[in-house]
N, C-alpha and C positions, 0 to 999 in steps of 0.2 A: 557198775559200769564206770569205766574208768576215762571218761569221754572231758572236753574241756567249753563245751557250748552253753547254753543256758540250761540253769540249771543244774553244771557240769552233767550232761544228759547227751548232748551233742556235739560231735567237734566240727561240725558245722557252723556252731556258734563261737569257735576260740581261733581255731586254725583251720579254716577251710582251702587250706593250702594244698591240697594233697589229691595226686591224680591228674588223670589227664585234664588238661585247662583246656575252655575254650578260651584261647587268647586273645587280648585285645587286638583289636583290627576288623579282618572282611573275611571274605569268603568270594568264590567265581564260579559260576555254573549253573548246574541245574535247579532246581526247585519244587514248589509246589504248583498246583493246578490254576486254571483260570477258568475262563466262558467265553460264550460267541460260536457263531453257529461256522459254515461255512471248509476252506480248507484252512490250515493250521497255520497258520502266523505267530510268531513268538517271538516274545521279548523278552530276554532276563537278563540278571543281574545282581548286585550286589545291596543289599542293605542294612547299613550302620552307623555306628557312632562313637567311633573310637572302643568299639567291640558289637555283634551280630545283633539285631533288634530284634527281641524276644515279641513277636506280633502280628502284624496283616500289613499288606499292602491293596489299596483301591485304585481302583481307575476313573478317567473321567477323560471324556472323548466329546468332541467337537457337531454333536449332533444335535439333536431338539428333545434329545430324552433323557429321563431323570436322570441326574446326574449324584454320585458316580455310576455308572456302568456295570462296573465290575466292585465287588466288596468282599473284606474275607480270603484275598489269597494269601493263604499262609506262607510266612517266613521258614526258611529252613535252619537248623540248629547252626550251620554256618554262613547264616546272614543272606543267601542265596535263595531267588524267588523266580519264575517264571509265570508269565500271563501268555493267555492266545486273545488277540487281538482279531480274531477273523470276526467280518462282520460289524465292528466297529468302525468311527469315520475318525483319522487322524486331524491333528495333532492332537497328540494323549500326555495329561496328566497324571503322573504316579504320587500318592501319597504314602508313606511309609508310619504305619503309627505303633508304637508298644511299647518298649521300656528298654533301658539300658541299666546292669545296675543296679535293677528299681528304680530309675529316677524318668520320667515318662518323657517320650518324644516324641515328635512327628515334623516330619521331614518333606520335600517337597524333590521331584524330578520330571522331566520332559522326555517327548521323542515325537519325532514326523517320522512322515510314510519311509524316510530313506531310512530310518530306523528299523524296520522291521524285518524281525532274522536276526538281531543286531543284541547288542550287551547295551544296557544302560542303567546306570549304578544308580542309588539313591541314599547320598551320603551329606552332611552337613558342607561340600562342598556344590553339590548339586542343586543344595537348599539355597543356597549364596547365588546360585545363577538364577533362579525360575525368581526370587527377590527384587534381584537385580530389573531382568523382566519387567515384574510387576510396577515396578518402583514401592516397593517396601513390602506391603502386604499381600501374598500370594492368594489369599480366600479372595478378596476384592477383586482383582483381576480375574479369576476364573468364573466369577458371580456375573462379571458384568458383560462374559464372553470373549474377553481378549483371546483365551486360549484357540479359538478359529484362524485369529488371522498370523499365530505364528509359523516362521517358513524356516527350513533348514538353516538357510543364512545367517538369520539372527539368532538361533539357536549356538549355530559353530561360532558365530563370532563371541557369545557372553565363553562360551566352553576357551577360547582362544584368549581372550581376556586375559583371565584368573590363571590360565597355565604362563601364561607370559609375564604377572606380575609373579609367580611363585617357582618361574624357570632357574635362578641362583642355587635355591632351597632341593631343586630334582634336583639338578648338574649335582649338587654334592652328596646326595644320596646313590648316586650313579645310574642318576634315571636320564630319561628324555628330556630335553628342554621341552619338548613338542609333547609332552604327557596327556592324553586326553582325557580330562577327570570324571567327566562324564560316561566315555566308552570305555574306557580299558577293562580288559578283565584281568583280576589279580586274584589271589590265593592267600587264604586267612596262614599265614605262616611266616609272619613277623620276618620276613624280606621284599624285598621291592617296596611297591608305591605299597603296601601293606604297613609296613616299618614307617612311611614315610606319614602316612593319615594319623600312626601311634603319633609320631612326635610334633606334627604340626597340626592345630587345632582351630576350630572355629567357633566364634560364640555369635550367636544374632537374635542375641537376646533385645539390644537396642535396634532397629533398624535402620536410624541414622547415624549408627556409629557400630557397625559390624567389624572386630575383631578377626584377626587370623594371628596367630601365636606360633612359636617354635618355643615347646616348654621347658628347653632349654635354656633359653635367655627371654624370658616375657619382659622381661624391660622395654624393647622395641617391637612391634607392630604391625601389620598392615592394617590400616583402616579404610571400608566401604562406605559410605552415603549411600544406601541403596535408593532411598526415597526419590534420586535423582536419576535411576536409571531409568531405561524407555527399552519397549520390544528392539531398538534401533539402533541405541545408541548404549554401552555397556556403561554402568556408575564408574567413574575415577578410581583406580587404586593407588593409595597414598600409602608413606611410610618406608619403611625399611625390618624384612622379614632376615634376622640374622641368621645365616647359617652355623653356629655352636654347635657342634658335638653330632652333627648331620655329617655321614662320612657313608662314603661305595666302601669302600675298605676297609675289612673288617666289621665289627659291632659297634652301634651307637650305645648311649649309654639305656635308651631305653632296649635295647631289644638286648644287652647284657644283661636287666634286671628280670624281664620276662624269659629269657634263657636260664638263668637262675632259679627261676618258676618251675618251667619244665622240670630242669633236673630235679630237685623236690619229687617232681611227680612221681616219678619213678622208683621210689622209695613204697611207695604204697601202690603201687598197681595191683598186685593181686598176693598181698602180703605184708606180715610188719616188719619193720629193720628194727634194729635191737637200737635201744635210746643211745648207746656209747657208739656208733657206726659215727668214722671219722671222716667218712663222707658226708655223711648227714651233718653233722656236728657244725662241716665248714659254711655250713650257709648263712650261720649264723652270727649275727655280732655280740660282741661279748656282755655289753647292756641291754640285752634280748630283753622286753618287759609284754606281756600279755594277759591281760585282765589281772593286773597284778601277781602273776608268776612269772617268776627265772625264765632261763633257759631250761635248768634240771626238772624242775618239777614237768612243764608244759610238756618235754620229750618224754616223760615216765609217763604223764598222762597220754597222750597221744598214739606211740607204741604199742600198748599194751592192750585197746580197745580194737575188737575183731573187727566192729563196725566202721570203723576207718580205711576198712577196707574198701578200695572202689569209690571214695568221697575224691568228687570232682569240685571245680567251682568256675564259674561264666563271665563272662562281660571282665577280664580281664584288664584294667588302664591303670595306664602309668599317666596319674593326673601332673603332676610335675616334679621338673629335674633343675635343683641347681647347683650346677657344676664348684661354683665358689665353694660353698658349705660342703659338698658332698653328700648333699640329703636329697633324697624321692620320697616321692607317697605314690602310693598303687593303690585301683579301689576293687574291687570285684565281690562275686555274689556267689556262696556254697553251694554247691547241691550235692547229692545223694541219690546213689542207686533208689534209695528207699526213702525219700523226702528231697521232696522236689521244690522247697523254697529258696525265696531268694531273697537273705536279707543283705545290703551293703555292708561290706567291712574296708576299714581305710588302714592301712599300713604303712609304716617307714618303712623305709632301705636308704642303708648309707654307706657311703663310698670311706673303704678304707683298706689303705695299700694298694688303691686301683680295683678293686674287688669291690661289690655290689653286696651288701651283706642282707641277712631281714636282719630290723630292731622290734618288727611287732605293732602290736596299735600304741603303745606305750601306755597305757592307761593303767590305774594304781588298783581299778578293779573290774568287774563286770558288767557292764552296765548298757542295758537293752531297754528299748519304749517298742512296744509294737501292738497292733489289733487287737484284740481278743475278743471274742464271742461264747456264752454261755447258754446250754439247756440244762433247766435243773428240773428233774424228772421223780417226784417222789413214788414209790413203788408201792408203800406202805406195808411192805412185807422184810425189810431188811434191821427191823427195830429201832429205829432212830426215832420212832415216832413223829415224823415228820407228817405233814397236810399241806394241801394246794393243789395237788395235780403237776403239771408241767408251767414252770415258769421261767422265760428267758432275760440275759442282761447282755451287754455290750459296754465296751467302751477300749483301753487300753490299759495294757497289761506294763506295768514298770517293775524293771527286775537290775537289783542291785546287788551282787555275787561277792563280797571279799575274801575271793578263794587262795588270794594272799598273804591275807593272815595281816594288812596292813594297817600300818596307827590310823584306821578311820573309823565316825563314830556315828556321821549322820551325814544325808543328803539333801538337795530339795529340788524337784525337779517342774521348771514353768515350760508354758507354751500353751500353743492353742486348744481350747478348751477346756483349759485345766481354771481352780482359780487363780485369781489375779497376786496371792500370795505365794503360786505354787503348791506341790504335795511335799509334805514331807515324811521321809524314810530314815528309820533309824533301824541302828546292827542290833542283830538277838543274841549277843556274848553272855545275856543273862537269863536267858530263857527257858526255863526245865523242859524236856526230854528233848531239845532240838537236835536234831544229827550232825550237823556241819555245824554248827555258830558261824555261820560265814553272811547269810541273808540278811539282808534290811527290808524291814516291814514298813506299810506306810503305819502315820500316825494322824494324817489329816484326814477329819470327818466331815458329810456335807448330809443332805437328805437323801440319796442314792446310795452313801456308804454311810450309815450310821453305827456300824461296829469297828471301823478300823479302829486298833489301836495296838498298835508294835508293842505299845511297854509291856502289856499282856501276853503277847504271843499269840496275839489273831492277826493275822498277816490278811486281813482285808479277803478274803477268797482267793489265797495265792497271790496277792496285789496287782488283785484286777480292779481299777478304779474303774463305776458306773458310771455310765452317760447316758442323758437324752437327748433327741434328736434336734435341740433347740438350735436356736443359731449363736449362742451363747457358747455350747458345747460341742458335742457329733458336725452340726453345720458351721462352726468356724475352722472346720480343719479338712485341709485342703490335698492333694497328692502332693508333697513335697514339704509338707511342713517341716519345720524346724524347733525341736525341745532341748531344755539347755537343763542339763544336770552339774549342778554345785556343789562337790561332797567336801566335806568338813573333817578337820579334827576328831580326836578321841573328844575334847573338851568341848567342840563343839563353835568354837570360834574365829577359828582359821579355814579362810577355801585352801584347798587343797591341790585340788585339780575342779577344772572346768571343762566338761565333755559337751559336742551338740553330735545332735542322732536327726537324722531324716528320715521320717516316716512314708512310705511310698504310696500310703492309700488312707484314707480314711476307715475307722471303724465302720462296722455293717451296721443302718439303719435299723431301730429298734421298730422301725413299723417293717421292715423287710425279715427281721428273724424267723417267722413262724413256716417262711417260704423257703428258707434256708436248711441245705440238708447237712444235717449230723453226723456226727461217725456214729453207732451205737454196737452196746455190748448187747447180744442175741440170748446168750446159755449163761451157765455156769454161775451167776449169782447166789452165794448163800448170806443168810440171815448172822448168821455167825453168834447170834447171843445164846449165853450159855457154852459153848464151845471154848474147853480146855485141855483140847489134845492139839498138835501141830495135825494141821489141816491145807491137804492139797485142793486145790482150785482149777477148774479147765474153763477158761471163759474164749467164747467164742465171739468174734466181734466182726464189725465190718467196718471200712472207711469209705465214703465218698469216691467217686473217680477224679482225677485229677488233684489228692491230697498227698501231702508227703505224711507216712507215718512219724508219730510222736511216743505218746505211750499210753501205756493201758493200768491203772493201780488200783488197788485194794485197798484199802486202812482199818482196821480194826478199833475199836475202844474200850475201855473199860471206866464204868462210871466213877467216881470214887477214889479212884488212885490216881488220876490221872498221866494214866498209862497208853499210849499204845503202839501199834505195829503198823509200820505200812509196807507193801511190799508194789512193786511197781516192773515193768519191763520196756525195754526199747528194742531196737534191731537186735537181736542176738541168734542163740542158737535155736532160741525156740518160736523164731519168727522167719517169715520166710526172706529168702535171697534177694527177690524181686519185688516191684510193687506189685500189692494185690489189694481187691475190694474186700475179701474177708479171709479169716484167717484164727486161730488158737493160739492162746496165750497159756501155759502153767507159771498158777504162781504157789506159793508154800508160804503160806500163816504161822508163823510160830504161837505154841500154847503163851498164855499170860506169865510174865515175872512174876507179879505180883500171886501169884494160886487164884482160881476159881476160873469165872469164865466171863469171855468177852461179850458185853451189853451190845453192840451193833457196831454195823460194820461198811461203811460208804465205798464205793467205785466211781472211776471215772476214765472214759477213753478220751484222749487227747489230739487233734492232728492240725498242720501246718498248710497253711493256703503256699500259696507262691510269691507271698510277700514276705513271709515267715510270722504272718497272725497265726492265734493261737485257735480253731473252731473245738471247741469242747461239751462234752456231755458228761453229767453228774448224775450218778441215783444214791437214792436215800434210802 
């Protein structure tokens, strides 16, 4: 497979660039289901975060009963939800909670009785009003009952507010002064107030010092004190929100780069383009660098995999533009017809000759921290002579790819729960039978891993480093964490480059594993010892619902020589088009180089959460 993702396996994992995008922004309309008895009242609307929130919305209504109400209304693929509200007592709470990205959020929205029938959005500007409200913290307010005595009025007035301090910012997008951010309905399609939520942004992460951005010129600001607002009186908006590169006319430079996007897509809807296509070509800048590949090499990989066919990727943002430099970064999340993860990848785009180009991630190689979860299943029938029964591990899987071929020779990668020296990863350039010489192995050992060691060519179990669930390890690491990989020289004493990865979930608890369901292979297992003919395989397998497939391998061995064969499969011809729970795999063994026949023979089915952790099954 000729794919550029981890592993070079996936091109989810290199360029998930390809196919229809859900682009950064909204979405207006319909949606999922709600509750309440009664006739139909409904509210919808939009929910996101500078692209569609992959998650639920709750409710919470002004009565004497548990609160929220309503839990679990699903977000639709374009950010668009609807609840029924019949039988509920206004004024109603929206909270919008699930991920962007991967990187997790929850959001906050309103609406009175005059709301209903009505649109009302739940966006980080919405989050800015119901703040406002509270005066800083939205839970506090709701806990202590405020939400009763709010009334249309003060509701329009915070919504009248924030359009008034951001009326410069419309007017130059060619919107309304009078924009209601709260009601409008708009359309995930990188025009209108859609374009305009891409390029003006809000962060409330402080709440006395609430941010609004035009990422085109972040120099200057609008700043909130929410902690000063009242249901009555709306917090001060301070500062000055530059209008740069915000234009009705024409293309901003964000909705040039996401236009840019699109087209890409189109290359791969339902087919490959040939690597020299001069359209294809033009997208690109001339210092293209991606996990340390070219331009050439990445399009000859890319092209050439069937499985690229139909690779979409989500949560689309252009995190920021600066017009001086002519540089962007854009972050979004792969998916796949047939794997449904989602892990962040961040890329340049740079302005050259007015033209929006990609540059890639820039980075000198491959390099992924994510989940992983193991069942190690011994059968005692495949020769390995393996004992124990079924034993499970967890912790995070660190994968260092030099599919570049570039002068590096070692890594180390710290963060939370790792030790306080970090791991370190060094290249297998000397490693007898390795296929690629491209991987780095860890080499750091602890009592959870007491065989890693790269200079041998035990790659730790695929370098999956163990954890427990102490607070040392598994419990110091958070949704959002941050690991910083350092790779090194050939020589080993120069950084090179310095990479940070966010992680969007913690490893699965090692007391949760045995509750945790497995992909597993059903059929087709042989023992393979003695066997010195090429030998076909039909292993029948199943995945989990709601996993994205990975793959399914074989490896043979032979004692003594230290020889062997693996053979493995991903989406291809002999897997199906669509996700399914189960499914056939043929794979083909070849007989030994060496003459005689193969001492045993290990399997393992492989598949991806929606984080892009790795849930894995091994038999022995």
């Amino acid at each position: 497979m000729n794919t550029i993702f981890r592993s070079a396996k996936s091109l989810l994992m290199a360029f998930p660039f390809i196919v229809a995008f859900i682009i950064s922004g909204c979405g207006g309309g319909g949606g999922g289901g709600g509750g309440g008895g009664g006739s139909t009242q409904m509210i919808s609307g939009t929910a996101a975060a500078g692209a569609p929130i992959v998650g639920y919305v709750s409710v919470r209504d002004s009565s004497s009963k548990s609160q929220p109400v309503l839990t679990n209304v699903p977000i639709a693929a374009d950010g668009t939800y609807t609840v029924n509200v019949a039988g509920l007592t206004p004024p109603f709470a929206f909270l919008a909670t699930g991920t962007v990205g991967g990187t997790t959020v929850s959001l906050y929205s309103a609406a009175t009785s005059a709301d209903v029938n009505g649109t009302i959005n739940i966006t980080p500007f919405t989050n800015l009003m119901l703040m406002n409200i509270a005066g800083g913290i939205v839970n506090n307010y709701l806990s202590s009952g405020g939400l009763a005595s709010l009334t249309p009025a003060q509701l329009n007035a915070q919504a009248t507010a924030l359009t008034t301090a951001l009326a410069p910012a419309l007017q130059a997008m060619g919107l309304s002064a009078a924009t209601d951010l709260l009601r409008t309905t708009f359309n995930a399609n990188n025009t209108g107030l859609d374009a305009f939520m891409d390029a003006v942004q809000v962060n409330a992460t402080n709440p006395s010092a609430v941010t609004i951005t035009n990422i085109m010129n972040a120099a200057t600001t609008l700043t909130v004190n929410t902690t000063t607002g009242t249901p009555t009186a709306p917090a001060p908006i301070t500062g000055t929100l530059p209008t740069t590169g915000l234009t009705g006319n024409g293309l901003t430079p964000t909705q040039q780069i996401l236009q840019n996007f699109n087209t890409f897509s189109g290359f791969f809807a339902t087919s490959l383009p040939a690597s020299n296509n001069p359209a294809l070509l033009a997208l690109f800048s001339n210092d293209f660098l991606q996990d340390g590949q070219g331009l050439s090499a990445f399009l000859t990989n890319i092209t050439t995999d069937k499985s690229n066919i139909g690779v979409s990727f989500a949560n689309v943002t252009v995190t920021s533009v600066n017009l001086t430099t002519g540089v962007a970064y854009v972050q979004f999340s792969p998916v796949s017809p047939l794997n449904n993860k989602i892990e962040i990848q961040n890329w340049k785009v740079e302005n050259v000759n007015n033209v929006w180009l990609v540059a890639g991630d820039q980075r000198i190689a491959n390099v992924k921290v994510t989940t992983t979860a193991n069942k190690n299943v011994c059968t005692g029938n495949l020769g390995s002579g393996c004992s124990g029964g079924t034993t499970y591990t967890t912790g995070l899987n660190l994968n260092i790819d030099n599919k570049g071929q570039q002068a590096i020779g070692s890594a180390v990668v710290t963060g939370p729960g790792l030790p306080s020296g970090g791991i370190t990863l060094v290249n297998q350039l000397s490693v007898p039978n390795n296929d690629t010489n491209t991987w780095f192995a860890i080499t750091t050992t602890d009592t959870l891993n007491p065989a890693c060691n790269g200079s041998n060519g035990n790659n730790c179990g695929n370098n999956n480093w163990n954890m427990s669930d102490s607070s040392t390890e598994i419990g110091a690491i958070t949704p959002g964490s941050v690991y910083t990989v350092k790779i090194y020289n050939t020589a080993g004493t120069t950084i090179v480059e310095t990479d940070t990865i966010t992680l969007p979930v913690a490893p699965i608890l090692n007391s949760a594993l045995s509750a945790t369901t497995f992909p597993s292979i059903n059929s087709g297992m042989l023992s393979m010892t003695g066997v010195s003919a090429d030998t076909t395989l039909t292993l029948g397998w199943t995945i989990p619902t709601g996993f994205g497939w990975n793959d399914v391998n074989v490896t043979v061995w032979q004692n003594g020589t230290g020889k062997s064969s693996g053979q493995s499969e991903t989406v291809d011809a002999n897997s199906p088009t669509t996700a399914a729970s189960t499914g056939t795999s043929i794979l083909v063994v070849t007989k030994p180089s060496a003459g005689g026949g193969w001492s045993y023979a290990d399997y393992w089915i492989s598949v991806n959460d929606q984080y892009g952790g790795q849930i894995t099954t091994n038999y022995f």
